[in-house]
C-alpha positions in Angstrom: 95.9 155.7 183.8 93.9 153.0 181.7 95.1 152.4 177.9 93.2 155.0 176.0 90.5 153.6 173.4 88.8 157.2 172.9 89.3 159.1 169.7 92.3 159.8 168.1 91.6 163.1 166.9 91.7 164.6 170.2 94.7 163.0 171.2 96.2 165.1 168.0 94.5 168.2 168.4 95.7 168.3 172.2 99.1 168.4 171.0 98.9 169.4 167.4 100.4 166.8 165.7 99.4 163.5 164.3 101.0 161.2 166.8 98.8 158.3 166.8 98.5 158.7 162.9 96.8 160.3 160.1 94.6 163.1 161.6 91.7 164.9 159.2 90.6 166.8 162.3 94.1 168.4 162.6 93.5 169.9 159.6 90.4 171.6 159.9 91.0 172.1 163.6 94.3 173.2 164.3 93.9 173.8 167.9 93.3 172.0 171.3 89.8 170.6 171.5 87.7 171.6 174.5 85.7 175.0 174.5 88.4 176.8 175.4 90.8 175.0 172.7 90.4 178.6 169.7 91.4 181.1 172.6 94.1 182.9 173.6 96.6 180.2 175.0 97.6 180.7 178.7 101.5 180.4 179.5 102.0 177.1 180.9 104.2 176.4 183.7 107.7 174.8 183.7 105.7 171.7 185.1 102.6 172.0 182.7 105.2 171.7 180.0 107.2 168.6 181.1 104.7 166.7 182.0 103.0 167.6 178.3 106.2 166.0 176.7 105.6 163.4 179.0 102.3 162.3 178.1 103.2 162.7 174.0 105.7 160.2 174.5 103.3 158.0 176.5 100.4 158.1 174.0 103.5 158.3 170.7 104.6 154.8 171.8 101.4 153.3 173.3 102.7 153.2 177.1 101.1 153.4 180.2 102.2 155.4 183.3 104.0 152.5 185.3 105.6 150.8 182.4 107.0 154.1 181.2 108.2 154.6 184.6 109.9 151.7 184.5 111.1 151.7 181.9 113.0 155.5 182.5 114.1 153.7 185.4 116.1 151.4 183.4 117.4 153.9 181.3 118.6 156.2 184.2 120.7 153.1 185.0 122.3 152.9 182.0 125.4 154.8 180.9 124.9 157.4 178.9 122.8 160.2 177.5 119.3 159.5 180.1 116.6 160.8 177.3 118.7 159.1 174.4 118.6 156.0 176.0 114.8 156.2 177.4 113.6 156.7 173.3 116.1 153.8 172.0 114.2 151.6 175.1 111.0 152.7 173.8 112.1 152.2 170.1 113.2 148.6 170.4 109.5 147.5 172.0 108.5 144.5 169.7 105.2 146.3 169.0 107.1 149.4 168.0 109.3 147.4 165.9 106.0 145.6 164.0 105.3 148.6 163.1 108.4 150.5 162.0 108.7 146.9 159.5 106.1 148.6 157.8 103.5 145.1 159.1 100.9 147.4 160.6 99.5 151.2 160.2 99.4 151.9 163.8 101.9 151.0 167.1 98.1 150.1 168.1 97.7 147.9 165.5 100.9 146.6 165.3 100.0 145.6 169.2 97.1 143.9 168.6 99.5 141.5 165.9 101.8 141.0 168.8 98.3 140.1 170.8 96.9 137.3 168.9 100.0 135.5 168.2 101.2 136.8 164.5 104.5 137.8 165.3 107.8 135.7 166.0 110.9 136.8 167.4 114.1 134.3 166.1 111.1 131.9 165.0 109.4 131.4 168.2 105.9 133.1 168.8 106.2 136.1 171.2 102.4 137.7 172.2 103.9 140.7 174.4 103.7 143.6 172.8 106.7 145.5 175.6 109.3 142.6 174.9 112.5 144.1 174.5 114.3 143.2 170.3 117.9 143.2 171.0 119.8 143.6 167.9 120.6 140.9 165.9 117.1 139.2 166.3 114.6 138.2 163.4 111.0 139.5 163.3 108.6 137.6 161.1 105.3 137.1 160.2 103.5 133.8 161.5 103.5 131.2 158.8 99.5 131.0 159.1 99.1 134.8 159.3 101.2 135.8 156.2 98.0 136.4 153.8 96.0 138.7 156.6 94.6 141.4 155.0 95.7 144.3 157.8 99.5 142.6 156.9 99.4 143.1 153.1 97.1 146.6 153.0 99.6 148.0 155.4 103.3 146.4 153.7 101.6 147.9 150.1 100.9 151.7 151.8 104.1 151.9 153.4 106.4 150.2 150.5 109.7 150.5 151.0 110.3 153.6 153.5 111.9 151.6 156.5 114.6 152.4 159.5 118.3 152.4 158.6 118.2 150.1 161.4 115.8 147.7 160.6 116.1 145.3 157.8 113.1 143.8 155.6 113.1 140.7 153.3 109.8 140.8 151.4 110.0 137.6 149.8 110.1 135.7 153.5 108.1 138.5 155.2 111.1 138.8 158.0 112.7 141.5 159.7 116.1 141.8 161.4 116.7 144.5 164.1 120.1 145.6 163.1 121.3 148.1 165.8 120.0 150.1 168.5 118.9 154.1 166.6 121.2 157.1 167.5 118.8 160.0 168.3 119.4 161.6 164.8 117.7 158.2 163.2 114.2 158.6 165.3 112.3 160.5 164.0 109.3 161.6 166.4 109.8 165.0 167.9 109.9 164.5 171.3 111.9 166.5 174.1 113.1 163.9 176.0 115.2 166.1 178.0 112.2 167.3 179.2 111.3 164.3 180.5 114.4 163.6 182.1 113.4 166.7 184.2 110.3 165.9 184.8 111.6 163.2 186.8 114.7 164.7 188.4 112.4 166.3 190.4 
């Protein structure tokens, strides 16, 4: 599956909840789009419904099928709690991170920071948006790209509402990855159980 670039509203509607951001279209249309989206909803199958939770998570986090494979792949390797440790993965992507600083509205414009070189990890440049913040590294904004518009507009609309595991110095525009979120601490509502499932199959 390519990186979707069509509209977010159906994205929303399909699932009925805002997960690529602010939805109007959600509002007014609070069911699936398609012709068929305002009738009586057929009972999906124990399939239908895991792979649903699969694809939220995919579009939630900006992931495409073989890099979310992958990356369950490394988390089923891992000791512990499979889905816990497959969201915490997912979580501590440097685009995620971007965003969860508060430096961009979207994970897909927090991605296209990473992209064109406005992001630094421990004060070196780092343009891939999948690179793995382990805890204890710094996240800053580019010397250069400190005055961008998208960086102020979105660090003003967030304000101070950040991750108890993420820590934000205004005054140097740098972040610092703390520790890796318990389950409790992340807040999108996926089943990742579901997901582990899906591919225990």
């Amino acid at each position: 599956m390519a990186r979707y670039t069509g509209p977010k509203s159906r994205i929303s509607r399909k699932f009925g909840e805002p997960i690529l951001g602010f939805c109007k279209a959600l509002q007014r249309k609070n069911y699936a789009p398609g012709i068929h989206g305002k009738g009586k909803k057929r009972k999906q199958s124990e399939y239908a419904v895991q792979l649903s939770e699969k694809q939220k998570a995919k579009y939630t986090y900006g992931v495409l099928e073989r890099q979310f494979a992958k990356t369950f792949a490394e988390a089923a390797r891992k000791q512990g709690i499979t889905g816990e440790i497959l969201l915490q993965l997912l979580e501590s992507r440097l685009d995620n991170i971007v965003y969860r600083l508060g430096l961009a509205i979207t994970r897909r414009a927090a991605r296209q920071l990473v992209l064109h070189k406005h992001i630094e990890v421990n004060e070196s440049i780092v343009n891939i948006p999948s690179y793995t913040v382990k805890p204890g590294e710094l996240i800053s904004v580019r010397e250069k790209s400190k005055s961008l518009d998208t960086i102020e507009t979105s660090l003003s609309t967030k304000g101070t509402k950040r991750m108890s595991w993420l820590e934000w110095d205004q005054t140097k525009m740098t972040g610092k990855y703390l520790n890796v979120p318990d389950r409790e601490s992340i807040p999108e509502n996926i089943k990742e159980q579901l997901i582990v499932e899906l591919y225990s199959k």
